[in-house]
C-alpha positions as a Markdown table, in Angstrom:
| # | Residue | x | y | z |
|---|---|---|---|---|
| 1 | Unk | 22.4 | -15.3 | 3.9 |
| 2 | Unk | 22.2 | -11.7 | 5.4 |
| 3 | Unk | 25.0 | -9.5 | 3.8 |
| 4 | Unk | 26.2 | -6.2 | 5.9 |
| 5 | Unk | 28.2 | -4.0 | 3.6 |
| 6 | Unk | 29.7 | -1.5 | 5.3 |
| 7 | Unk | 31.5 | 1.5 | 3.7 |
| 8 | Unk | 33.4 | 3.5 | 6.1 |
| 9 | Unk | 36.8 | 5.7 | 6.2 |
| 10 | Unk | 39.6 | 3.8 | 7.0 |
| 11 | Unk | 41.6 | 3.8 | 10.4 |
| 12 | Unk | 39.8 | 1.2 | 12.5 |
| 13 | Unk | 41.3 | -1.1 | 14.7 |
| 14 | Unk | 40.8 | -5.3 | 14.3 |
| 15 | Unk | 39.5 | -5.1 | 17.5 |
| 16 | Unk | 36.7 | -2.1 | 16.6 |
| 17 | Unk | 35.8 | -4.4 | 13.3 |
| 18 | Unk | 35.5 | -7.5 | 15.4 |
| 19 | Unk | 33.1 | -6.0 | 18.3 |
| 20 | Unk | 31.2 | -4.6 | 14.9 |
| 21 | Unk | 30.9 | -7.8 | 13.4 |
| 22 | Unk | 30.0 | -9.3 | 16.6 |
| 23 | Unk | 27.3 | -6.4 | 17.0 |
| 24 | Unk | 25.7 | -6.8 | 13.9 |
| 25 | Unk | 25.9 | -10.7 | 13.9 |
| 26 | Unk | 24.1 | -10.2 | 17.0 |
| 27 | Unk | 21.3 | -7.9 | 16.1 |
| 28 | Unk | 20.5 | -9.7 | 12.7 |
| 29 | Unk | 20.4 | -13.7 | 14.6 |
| 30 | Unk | 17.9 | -11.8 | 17.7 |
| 31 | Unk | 15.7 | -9.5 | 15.3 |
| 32 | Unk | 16.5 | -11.0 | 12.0 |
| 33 | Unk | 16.0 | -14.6 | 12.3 |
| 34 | Unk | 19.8 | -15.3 | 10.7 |
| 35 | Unk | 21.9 | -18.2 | 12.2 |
| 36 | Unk | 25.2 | -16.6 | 13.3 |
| 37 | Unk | 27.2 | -18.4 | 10.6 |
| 38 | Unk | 25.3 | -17.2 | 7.6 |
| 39 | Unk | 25.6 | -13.7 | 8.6 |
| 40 | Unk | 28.2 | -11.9 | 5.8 |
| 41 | Unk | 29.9 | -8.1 | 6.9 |
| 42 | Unk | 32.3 | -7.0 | 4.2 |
| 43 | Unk | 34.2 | -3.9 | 5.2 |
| 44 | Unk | 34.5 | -1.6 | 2.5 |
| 45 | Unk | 36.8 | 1.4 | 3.0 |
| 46 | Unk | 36.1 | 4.7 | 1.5 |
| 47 | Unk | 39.7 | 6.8 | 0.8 |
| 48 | Unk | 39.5 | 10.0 | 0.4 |
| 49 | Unk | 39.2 | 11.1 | -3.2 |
| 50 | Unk | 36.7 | 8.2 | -3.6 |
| 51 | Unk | 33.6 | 9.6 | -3.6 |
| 52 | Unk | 31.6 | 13.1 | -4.3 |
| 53 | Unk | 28.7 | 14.5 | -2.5 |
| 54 | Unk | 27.0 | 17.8 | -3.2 |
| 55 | Unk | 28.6 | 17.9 | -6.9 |
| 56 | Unk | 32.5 | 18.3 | -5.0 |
| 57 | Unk | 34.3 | 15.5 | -4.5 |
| 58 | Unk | 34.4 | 14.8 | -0.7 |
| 59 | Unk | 37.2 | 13.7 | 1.9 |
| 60 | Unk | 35.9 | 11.5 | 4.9 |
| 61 | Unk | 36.2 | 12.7 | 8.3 |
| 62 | Unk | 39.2 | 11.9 | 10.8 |
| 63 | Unk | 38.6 | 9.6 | 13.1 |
| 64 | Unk | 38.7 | 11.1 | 16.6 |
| 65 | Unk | 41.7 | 10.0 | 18.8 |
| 66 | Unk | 39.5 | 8.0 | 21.5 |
């Protein structure tokens, strides 16, 4: 069973998380060999505060308003 984690800032619509899954289900069952309904995408949000880079902790970017 393929698994897609996906970590990400929060803010997305249901409707940007369902053409993703739908994009990555996609990809993986045409170059991947998967059947659709093995394919696993688990959306993991990252809040800010949540994570460090460069030895600061880090805030995610805002999303733009598009």
């Amino acid at each position: 069973m393929p698994t897609v984690i996906l970590y990400w800032s929060p803010g997305r619509s249901e409707d940007q998380k369902k053409a993703v899954v739908e994009g990555i289900t996609d990809t993986l069952v045409q170059h991947g060999g998967a059947r659709p309904e093995d394919v696993l995408i688990i959306f993991q949000n990252i809040e800010a505060g949540d994570f460090g880079r460069g030895g600061q902790m880090g805030t995610p970017p805002k999303l733009s308003e598009s």
